[in-house]
C-alpha atoms as an extended CHARMM CRD file, in Angstrom:
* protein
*
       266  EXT
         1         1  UNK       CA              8.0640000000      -20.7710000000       -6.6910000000  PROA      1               0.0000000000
         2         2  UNK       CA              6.0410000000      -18.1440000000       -8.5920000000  PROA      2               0.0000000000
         3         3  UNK       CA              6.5870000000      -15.2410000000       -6.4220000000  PROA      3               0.0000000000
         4         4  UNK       CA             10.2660000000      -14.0200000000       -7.4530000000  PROA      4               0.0000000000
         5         5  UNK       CA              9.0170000000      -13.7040000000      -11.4880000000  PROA      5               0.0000000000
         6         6  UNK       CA              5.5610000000      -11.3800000000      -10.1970000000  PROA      6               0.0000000000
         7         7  UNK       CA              5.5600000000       -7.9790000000      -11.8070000000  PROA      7               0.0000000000
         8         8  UNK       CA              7.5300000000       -4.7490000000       -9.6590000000  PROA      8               0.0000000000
         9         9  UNK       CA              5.8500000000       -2.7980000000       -7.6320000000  PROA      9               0.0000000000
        10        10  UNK       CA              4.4230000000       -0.0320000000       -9.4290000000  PROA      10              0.0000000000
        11        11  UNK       CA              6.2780000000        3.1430000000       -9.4150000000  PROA      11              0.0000000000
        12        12  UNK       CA              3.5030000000        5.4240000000       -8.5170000000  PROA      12              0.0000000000
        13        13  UNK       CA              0.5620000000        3.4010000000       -7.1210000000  PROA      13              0.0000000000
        14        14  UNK       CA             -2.2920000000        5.6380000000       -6.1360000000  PROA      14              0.0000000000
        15        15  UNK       CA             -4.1620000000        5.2880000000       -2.8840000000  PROA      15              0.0000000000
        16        16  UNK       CA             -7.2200000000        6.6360000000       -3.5550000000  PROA      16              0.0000000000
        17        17  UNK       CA             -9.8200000000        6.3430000000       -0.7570000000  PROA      17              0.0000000000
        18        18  UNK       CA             -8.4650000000        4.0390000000        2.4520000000  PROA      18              0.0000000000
        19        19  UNK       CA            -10.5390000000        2.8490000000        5.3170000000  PROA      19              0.0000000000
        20        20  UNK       CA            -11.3120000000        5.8760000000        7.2370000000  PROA      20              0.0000000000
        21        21  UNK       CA            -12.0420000000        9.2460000000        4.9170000000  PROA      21              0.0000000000
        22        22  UNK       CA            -15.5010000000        9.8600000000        3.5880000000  PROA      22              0.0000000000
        23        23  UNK       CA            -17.2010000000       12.7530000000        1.5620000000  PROA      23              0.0000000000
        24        24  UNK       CA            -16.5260000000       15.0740000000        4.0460000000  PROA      24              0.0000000000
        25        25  UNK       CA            -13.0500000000       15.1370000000        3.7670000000  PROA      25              0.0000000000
        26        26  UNK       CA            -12.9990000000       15.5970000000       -0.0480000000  PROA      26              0.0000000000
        27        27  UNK       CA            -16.0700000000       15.4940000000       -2.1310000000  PROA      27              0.0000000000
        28        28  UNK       CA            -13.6840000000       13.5610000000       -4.7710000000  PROA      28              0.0000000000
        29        29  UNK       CA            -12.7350000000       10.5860000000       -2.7850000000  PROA      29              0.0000000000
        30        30  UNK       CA            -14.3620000000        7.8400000000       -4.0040000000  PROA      30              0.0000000000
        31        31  UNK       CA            -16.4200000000        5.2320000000       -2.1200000000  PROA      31              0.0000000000
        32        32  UNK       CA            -18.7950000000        3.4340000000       -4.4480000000  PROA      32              0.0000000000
        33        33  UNK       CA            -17.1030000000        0.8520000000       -7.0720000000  PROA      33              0.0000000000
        34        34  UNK       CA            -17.9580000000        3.0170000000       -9.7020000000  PROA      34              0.0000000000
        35        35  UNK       CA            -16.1680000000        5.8940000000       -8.1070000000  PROA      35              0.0000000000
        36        36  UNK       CA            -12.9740000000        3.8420000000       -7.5550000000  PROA      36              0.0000000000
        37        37  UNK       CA            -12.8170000000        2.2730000000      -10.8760000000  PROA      37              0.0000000000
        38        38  UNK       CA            -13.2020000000        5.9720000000      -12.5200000000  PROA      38              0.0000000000
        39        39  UNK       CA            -10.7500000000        7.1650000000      -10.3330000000  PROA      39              0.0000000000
        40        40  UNK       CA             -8.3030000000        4.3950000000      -11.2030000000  PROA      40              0.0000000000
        41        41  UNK       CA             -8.9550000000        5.6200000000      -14.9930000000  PROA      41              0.0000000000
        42        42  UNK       CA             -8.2670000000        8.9530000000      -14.6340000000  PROA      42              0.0000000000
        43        43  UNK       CA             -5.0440000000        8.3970000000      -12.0870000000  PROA      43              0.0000000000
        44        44  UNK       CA             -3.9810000000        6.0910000000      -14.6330000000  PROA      44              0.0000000000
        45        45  UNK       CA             -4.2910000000        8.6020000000      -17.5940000000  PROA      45              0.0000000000
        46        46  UNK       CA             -2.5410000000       10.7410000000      -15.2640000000  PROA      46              0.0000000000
        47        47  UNK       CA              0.6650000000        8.6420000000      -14.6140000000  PROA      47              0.0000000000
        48        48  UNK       CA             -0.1370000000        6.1250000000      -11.7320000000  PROA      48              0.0000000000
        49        49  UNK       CA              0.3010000000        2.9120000000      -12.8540000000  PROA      49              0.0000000000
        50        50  UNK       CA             -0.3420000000        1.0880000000       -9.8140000000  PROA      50              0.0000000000
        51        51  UNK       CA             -4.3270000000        1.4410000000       -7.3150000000  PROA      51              0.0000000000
        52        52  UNK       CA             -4.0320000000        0.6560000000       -3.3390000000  PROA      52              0.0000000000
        53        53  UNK       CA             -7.8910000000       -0.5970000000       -3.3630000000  PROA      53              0.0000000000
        54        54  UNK       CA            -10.2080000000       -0.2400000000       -0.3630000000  PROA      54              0.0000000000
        55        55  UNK       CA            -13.8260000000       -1.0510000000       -0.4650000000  PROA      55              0.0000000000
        56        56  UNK       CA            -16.7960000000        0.0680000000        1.4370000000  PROA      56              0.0000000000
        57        57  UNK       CA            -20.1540000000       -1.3500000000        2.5570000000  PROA      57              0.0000000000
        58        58  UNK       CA            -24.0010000000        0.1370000000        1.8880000000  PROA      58              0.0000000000
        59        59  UNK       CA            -22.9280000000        2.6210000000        4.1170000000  PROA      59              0.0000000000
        60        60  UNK       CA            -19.7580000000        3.9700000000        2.9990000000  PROA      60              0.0000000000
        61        61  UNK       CA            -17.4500000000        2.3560000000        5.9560000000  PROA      61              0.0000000000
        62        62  UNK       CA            -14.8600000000        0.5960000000        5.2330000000  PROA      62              0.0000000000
        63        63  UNK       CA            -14.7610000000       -3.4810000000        4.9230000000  PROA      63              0.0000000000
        64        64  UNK       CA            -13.4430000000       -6.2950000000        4.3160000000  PROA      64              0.0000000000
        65        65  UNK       CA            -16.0740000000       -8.0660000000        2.0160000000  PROA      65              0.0000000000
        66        66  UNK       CA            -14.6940000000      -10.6890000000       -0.4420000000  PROA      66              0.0000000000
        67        67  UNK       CA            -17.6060000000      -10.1510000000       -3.0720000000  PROA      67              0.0000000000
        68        68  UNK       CA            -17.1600000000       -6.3050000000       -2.9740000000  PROA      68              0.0000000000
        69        69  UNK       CA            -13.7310000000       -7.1360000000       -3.7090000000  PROA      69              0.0000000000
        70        70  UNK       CA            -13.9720000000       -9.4430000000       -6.7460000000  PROA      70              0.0000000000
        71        71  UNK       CA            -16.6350000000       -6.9150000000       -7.7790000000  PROA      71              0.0000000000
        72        72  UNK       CA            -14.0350000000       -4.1430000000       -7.6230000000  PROA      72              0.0000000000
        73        73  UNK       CA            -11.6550000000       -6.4470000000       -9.2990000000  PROA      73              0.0000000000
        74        74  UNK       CA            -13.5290000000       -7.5750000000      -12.2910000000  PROA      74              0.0000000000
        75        75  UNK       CA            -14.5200000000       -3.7940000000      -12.9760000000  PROA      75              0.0000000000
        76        76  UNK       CA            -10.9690000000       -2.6290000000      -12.9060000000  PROA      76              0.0000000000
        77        77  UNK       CA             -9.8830000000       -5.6470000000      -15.0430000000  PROA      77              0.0000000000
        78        78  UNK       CA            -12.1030000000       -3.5660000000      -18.2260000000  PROA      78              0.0000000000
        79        79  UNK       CA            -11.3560000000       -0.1880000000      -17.3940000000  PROA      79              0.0000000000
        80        80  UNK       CA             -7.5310000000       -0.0550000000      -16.2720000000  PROA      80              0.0000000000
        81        81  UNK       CA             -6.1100000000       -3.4420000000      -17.5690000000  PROA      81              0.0000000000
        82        82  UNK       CA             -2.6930000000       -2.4380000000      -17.6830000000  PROA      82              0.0000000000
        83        83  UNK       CA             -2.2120000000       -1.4750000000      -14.1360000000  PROA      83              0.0000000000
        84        84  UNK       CA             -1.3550000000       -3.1710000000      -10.9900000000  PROA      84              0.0000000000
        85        85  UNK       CA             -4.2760000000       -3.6200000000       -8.9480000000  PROA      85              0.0000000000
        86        86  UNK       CA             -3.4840000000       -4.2550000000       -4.9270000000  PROA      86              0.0000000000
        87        87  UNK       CA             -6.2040000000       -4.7850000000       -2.0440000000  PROA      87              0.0000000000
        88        88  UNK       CA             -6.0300000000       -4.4800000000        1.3210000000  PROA      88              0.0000000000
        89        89  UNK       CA             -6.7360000000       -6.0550000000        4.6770000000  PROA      89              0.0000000000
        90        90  UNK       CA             -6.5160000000       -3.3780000000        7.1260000000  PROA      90              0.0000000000
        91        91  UNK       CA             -8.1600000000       -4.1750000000       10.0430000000  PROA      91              0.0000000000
        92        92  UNK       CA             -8.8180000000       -0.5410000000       11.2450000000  PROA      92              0.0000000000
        93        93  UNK       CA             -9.8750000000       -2.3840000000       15.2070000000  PROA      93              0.0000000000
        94        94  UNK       CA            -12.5220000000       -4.0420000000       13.3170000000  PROA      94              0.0000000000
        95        95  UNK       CA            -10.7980000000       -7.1610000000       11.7330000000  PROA      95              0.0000000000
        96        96  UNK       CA             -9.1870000000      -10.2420000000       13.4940000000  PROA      96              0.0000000000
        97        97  UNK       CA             -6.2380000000      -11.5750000000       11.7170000000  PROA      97              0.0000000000
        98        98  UNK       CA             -7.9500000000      -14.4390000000       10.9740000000  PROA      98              0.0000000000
        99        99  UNK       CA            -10.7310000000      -12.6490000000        9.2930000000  PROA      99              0.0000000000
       100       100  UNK       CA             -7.8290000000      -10.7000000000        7.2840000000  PROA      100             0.0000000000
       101       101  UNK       CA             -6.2960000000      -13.5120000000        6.3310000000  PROA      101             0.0000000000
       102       102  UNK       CA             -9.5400000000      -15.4400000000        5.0250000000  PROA      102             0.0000000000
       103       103  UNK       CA            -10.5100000000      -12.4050000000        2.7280000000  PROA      103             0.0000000000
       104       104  UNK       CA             -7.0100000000      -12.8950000000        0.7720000000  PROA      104             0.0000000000
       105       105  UNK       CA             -7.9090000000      -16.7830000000        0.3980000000  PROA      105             0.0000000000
       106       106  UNK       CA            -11.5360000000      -16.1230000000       -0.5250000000  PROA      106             0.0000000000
       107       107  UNK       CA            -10.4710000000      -13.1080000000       -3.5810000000  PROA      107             0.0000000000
       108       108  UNK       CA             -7.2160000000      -14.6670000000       -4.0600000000  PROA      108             0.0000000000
       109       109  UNK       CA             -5.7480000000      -11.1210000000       -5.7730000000  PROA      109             0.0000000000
       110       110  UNK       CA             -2.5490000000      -10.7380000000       -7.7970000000  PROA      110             0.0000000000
       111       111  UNK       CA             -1.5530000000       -8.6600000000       -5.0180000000  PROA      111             0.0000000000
       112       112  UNK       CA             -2.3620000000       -7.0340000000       -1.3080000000  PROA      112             0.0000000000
       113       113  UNK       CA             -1.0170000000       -5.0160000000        1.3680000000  PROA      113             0.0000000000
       114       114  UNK       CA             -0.8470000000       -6.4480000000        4.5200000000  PROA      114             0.0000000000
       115       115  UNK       CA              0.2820000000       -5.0690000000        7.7170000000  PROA      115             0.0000000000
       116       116  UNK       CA              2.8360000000       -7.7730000000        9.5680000000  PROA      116             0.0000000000
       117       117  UNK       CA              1.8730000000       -6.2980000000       12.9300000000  PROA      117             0.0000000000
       118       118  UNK       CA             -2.1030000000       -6.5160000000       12.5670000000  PROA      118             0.0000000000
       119       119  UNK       CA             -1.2750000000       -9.9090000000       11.6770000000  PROA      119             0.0000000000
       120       120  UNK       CA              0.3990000000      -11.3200000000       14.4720000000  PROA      120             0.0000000000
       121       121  UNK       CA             -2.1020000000       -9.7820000000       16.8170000000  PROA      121             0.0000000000
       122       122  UNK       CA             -3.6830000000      -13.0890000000       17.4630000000  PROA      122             0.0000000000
       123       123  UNK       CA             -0.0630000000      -14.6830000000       17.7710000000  PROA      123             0.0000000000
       124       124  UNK       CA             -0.9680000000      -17.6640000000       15.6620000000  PROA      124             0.0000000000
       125       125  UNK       CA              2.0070000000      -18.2640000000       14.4790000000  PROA      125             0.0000000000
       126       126  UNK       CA              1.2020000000      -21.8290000000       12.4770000000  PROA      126             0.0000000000
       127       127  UNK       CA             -1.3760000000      -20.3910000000       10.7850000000  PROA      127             0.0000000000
       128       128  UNK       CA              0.3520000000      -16.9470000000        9.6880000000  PROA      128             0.0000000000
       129       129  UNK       CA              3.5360000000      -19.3740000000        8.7730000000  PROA      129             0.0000000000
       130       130  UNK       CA              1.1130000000      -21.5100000000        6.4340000000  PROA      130             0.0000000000
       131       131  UNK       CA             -1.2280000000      -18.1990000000        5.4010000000  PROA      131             0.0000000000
       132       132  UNK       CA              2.1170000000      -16.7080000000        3.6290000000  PROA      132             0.0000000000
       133       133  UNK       CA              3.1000000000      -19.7020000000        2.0510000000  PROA      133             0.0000000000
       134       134  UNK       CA              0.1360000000      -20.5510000000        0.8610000000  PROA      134             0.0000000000
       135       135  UNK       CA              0.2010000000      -16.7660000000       -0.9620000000  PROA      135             0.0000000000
       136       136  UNK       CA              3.7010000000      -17.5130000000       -2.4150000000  PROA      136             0.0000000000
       137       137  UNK       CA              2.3870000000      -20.6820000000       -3.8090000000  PROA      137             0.0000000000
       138       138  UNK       CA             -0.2720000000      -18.6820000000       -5.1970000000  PROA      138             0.0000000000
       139       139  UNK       CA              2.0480000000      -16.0500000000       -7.3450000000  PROA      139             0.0000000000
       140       140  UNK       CA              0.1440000000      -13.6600000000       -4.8810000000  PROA      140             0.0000000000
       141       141  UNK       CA              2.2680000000      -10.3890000000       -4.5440000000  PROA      141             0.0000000000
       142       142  UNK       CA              2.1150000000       -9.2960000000       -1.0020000000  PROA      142             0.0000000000
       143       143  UNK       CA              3.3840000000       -6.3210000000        0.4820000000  PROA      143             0.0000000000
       144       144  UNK       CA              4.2660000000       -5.7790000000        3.9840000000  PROA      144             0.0000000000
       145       145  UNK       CA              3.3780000000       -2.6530000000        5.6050000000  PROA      145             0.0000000000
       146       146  UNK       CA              5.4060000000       -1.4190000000        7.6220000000  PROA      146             0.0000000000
       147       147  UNK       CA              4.8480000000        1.3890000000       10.5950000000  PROA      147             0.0000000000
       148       148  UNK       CA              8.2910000000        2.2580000000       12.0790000000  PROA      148             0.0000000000
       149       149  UNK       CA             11.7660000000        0.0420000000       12.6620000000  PROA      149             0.0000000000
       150       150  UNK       CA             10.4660000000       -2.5760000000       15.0040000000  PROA      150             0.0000000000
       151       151  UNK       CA              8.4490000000       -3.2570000000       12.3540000000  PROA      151             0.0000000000
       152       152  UNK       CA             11.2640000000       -3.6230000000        9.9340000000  PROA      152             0.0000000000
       153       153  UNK       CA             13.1520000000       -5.6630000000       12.2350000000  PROA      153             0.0000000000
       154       154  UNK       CA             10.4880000000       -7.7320000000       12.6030000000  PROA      154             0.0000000000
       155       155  UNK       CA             10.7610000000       -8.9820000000        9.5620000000  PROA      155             0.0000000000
       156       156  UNK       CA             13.9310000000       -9.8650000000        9.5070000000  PROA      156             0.0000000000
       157       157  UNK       CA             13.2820000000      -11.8100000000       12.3770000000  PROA      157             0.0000000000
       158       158  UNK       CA             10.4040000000      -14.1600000000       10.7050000000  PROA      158             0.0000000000
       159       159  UNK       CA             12.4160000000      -14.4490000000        7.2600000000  PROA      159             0.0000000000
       160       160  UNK       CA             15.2770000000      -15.4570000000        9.4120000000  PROA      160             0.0000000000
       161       161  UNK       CA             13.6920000000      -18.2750000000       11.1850000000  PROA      161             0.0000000000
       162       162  UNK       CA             11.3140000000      -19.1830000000        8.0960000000  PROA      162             0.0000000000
       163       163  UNK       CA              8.1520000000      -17.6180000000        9.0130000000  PROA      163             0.0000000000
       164       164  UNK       CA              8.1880000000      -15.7590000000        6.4760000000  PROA      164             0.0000000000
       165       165  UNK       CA              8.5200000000      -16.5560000000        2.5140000000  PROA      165             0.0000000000
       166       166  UNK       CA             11.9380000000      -15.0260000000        1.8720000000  PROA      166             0.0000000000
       167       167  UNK       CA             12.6620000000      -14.9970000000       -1.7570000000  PROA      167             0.0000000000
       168       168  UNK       CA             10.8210000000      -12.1310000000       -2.6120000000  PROA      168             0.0000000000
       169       169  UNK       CA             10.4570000000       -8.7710000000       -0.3910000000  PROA      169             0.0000000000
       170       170  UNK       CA              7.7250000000       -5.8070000000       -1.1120000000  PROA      170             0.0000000000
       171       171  UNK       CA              7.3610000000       -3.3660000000        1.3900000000  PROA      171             0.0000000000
       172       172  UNK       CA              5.7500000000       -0.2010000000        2.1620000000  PROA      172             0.0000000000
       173       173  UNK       CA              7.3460000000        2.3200000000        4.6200000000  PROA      173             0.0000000000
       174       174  UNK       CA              4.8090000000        4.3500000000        6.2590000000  PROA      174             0.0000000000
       175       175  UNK       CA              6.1210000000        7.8220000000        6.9600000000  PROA      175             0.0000000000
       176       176  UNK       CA              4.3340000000        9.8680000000       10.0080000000  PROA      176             0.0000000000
       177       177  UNK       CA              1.9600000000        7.5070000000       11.0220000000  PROA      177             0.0000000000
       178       178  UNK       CA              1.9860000000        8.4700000000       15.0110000000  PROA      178             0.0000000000
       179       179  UNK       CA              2.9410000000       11.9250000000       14.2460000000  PROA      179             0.0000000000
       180       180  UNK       CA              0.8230000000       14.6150000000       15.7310000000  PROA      180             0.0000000000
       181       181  UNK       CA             -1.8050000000       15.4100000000       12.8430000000  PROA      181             0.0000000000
       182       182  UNK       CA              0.0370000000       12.6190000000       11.1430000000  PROA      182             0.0000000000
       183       183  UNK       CA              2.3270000000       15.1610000000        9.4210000000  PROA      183             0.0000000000
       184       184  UNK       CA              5.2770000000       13.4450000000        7.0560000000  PROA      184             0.0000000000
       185       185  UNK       CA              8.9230000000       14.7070000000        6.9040000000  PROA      185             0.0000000000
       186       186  UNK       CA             11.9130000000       13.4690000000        4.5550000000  PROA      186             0.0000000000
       187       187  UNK       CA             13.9250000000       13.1200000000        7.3260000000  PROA      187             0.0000000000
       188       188  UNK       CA             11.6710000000       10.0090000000        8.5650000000  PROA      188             0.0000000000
       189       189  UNK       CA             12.8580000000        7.8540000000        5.8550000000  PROA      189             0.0000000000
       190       190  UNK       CA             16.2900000000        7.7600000000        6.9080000000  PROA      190             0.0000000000
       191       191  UNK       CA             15.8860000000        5.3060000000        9.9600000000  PROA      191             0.0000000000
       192       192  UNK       CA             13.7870000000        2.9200000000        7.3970000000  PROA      192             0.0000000000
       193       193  UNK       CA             17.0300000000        2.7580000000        5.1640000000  PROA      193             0.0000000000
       194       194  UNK       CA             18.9750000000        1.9240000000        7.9770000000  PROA      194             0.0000000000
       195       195  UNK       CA             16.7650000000       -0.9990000000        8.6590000000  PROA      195             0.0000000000
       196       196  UNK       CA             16.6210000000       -1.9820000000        5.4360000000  PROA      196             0.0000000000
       197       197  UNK       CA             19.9610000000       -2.0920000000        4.8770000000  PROA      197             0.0000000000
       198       198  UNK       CA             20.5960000000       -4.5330000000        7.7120000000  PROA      198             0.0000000000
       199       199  UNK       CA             16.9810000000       -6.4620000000        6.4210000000  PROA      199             0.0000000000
       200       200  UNK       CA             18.8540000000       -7.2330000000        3.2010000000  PROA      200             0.0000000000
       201       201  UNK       CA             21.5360000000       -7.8130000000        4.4850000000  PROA      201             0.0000000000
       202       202  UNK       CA             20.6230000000      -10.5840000000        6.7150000000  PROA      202             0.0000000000
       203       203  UNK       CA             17.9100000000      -12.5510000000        3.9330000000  PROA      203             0.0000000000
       204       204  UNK       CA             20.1960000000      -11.8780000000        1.1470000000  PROA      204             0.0000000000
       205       205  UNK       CA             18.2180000000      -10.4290000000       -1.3130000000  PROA      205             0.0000000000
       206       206  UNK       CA             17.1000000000       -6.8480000000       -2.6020000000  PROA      206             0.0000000000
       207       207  UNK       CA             14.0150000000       -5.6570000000       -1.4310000000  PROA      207             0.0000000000
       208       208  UNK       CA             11.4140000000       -3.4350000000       -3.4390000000  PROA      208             0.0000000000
       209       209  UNK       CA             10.3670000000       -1.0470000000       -1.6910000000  PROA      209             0.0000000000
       210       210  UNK       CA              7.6610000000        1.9520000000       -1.4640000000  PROA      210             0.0000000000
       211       211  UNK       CA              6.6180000000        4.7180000000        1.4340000000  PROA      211             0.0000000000
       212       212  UNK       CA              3.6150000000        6.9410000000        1.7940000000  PROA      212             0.0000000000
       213       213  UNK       CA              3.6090000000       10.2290000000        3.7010000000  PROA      213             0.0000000000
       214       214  UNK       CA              0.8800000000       12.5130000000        5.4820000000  PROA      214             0.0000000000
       215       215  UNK       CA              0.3930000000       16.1020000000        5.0960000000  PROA      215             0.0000000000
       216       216  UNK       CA              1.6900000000       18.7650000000        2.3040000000  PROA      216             0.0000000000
       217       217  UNK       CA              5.3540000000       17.3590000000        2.7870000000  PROA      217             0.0000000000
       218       218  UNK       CA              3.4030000000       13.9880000000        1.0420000000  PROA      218             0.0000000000
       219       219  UNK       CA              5.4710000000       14.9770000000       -2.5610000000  PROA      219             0.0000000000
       220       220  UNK       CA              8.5820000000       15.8340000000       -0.8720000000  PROA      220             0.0000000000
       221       221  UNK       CA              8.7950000000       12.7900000000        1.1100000000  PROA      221             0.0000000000
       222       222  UNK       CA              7.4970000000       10.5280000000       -2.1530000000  PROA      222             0.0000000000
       223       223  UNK       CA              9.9390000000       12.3040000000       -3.9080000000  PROA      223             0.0000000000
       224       224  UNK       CA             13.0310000000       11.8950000000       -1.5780000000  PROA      224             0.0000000000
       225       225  UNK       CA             11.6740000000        8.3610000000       -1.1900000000  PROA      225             0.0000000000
       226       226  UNK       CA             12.3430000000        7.9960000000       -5.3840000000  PROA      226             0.0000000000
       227       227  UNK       CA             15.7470000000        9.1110000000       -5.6070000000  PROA      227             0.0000000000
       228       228  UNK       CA             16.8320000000        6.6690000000       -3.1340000000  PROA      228             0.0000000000
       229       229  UNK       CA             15.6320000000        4.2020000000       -4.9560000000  PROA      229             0.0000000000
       230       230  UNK       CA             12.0410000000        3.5950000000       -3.7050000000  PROA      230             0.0000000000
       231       231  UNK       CA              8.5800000000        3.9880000000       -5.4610000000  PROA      231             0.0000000000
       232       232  UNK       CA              5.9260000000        6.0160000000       -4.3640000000  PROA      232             0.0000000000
       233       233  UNK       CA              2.2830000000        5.6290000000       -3.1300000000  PROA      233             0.0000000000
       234       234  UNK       CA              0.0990000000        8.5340000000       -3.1360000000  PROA      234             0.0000000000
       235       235  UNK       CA             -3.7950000000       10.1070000000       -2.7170000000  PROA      235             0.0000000000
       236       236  UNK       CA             -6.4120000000       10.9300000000       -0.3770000000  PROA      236             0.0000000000
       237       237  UNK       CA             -5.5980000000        7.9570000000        1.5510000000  PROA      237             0.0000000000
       238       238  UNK       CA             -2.7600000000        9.8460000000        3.4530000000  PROA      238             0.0000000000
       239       239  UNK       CA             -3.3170000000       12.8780000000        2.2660000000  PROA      239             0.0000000000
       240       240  UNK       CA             -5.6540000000       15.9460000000        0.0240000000  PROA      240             0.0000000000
       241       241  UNK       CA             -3.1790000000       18.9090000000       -0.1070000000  PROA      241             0.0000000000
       242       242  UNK       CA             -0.9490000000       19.9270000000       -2.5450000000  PROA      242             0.0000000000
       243       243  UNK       CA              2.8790000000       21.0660000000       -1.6370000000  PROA      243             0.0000000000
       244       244  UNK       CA              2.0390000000       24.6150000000       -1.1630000000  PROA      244             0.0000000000
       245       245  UNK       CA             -1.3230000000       23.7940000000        0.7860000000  PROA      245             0.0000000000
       246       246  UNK       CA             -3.9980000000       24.1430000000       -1.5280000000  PROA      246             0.0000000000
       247       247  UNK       CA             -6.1670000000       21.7880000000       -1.6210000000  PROA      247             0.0000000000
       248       248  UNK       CA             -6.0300000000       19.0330000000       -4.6490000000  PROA      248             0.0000000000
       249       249  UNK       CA             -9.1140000000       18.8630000000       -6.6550000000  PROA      249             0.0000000000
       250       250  UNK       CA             -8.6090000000       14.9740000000       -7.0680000000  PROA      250             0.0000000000
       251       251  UNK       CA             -6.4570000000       11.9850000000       -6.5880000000  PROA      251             0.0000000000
       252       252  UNK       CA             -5.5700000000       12.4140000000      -10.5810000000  PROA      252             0.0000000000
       253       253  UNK       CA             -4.6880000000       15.7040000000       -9.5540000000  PROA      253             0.0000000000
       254       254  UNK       CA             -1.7750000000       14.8250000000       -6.9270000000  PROA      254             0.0000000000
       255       255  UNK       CA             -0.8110000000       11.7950000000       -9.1570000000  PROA      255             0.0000000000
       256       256  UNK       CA              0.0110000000       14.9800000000      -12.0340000000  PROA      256             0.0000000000
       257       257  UNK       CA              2.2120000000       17.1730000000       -9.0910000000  PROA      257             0.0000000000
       258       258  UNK       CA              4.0500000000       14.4910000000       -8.2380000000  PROA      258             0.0000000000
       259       259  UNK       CA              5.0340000000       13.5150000000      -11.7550000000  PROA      259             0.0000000000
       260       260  UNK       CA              5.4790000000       17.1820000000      -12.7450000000  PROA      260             0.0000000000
       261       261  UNK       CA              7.8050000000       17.4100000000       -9.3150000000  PROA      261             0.0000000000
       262       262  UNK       CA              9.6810000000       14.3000000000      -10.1370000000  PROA      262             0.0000000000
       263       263  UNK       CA             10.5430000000       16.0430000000      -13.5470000000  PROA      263             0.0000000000
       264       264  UNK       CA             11.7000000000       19.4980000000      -12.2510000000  PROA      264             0.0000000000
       265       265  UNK       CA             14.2090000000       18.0740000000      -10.5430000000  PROA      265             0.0000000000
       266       266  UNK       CA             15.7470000000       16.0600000000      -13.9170000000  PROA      266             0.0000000000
């Protein structure tokens, strides 16, 4: 199988825009193609050497639109070829599982995000068994995301009884998610360790592994995150404020803290 020689997660992989921001919340987030791929130029200058891509419609919402995607994709290829380049398929309520799982076959990326519990919302357990090996097959990275323990021990649970491609682990460890104002501490990585431990543990292999945060504790938590071995995914995704509350001026911008963080501390 292809999927145990794809490339490591990135260490810093930006998250630029997600599914549910818009202008409002930061005049810098990017919506248009154009926006993203100049943002994923000037985060990569800045140190990121990884983009979380979302794309939006005519009218800035979030979608799940094959073309857009390959659009997106084919832009990036010219401006930031040397940097990992992961899409999506958050449903946000709008999405079936099915629908997620047809825009992966119809872009067929070198990697996405996927979140295990949006896709067993239809409980179509055949089809997610053959949707995931089908990826594998493909040398398609794909990265679970993951909201809280359950979550965790669910997969352990479908790589145990082969539901699940097991040779090869990525996973994202959301920190905060159904916090009130979806505020991150350090402290919530802990039980995701724990879980990992016994995840490993059980499939036999080493997982790679990455966590976002909310809220001005975002560079702690990336940065606790990092010297326990995980990577880091930042931006206006999660999160617009700097450490001491101002706000960033871009996603470049928090890409540069963290880095300069991550160095302070030697």
């Amino acid at each position: 199988m292809a999927s145990p020689h794809l490339p490591a997660l990135p260490h810093i992989m930006v998250a630029p825009n997600g599914a549910r921001k818009g202008k409002k919340d930061h005049p810098a987030l990017p919506i248009t193609i154009a926006e993203t791929v100049e943002t994923a130029r000037v985060c990569s200058q800045a140190g990121a050497d990884g983009l979380h891509a979302h794309v939006r419609d005519k009218d800035g919402k979030h979608c799940l639109d094959a073309g857009l995607y390959r659009e997106l994709l084919a832009e990036l290829k010219i401006a930031t070829p040397d940097i990992y380049i992961q899409i999506t398929t958050e449903s946000v309520g709008q999405y079936s599982p099915a629908q997620q799982r047809s825009v992966v076959q119809d872009v067929t990326p070198a990697a996405v995000s996927i979140s295990i519990r949006e896709m067993l919302g239809d409980g179509e357990i055949p089809e997610i068994k053959r949707f995931y090996q089908e990826q594998e097959e493909k040398g398609v990275a794909v990265q679970h995301i993951l909201y809280d323990t359950q979550d965790v021990d669910l997969i352990t649970k479908l790589c145990s009884d082969g539901t699940l491609p097991s040779s090869r682990l990525d996973l994202l460890f959301v920190l905060g998610r159904y916090t009130t104002g979806q505020t991150s501490s350090p402290d919530a990585l802990h039980p995701f360790l724990q879980s990992l431990h016994a995840l490993e543990t059980a499939v036999g292999i080493k997982a790679d592994w990455a966590c976002c945060a909310f809220g001005n504790q975002e560079t702690d938590c990336l940065l606790h995150a990092m010297q326990r071995g995980g990577k880091a995914r930042i931006g206006f995704e999660n999160n617009v404020y700097h450490a001491d509350g101002s706000r960033a001026r871009d996603n470049a911008e928090r890409v540069t803290a963290l880095i300069k963080s991550r160095a302070a501390m030697g």
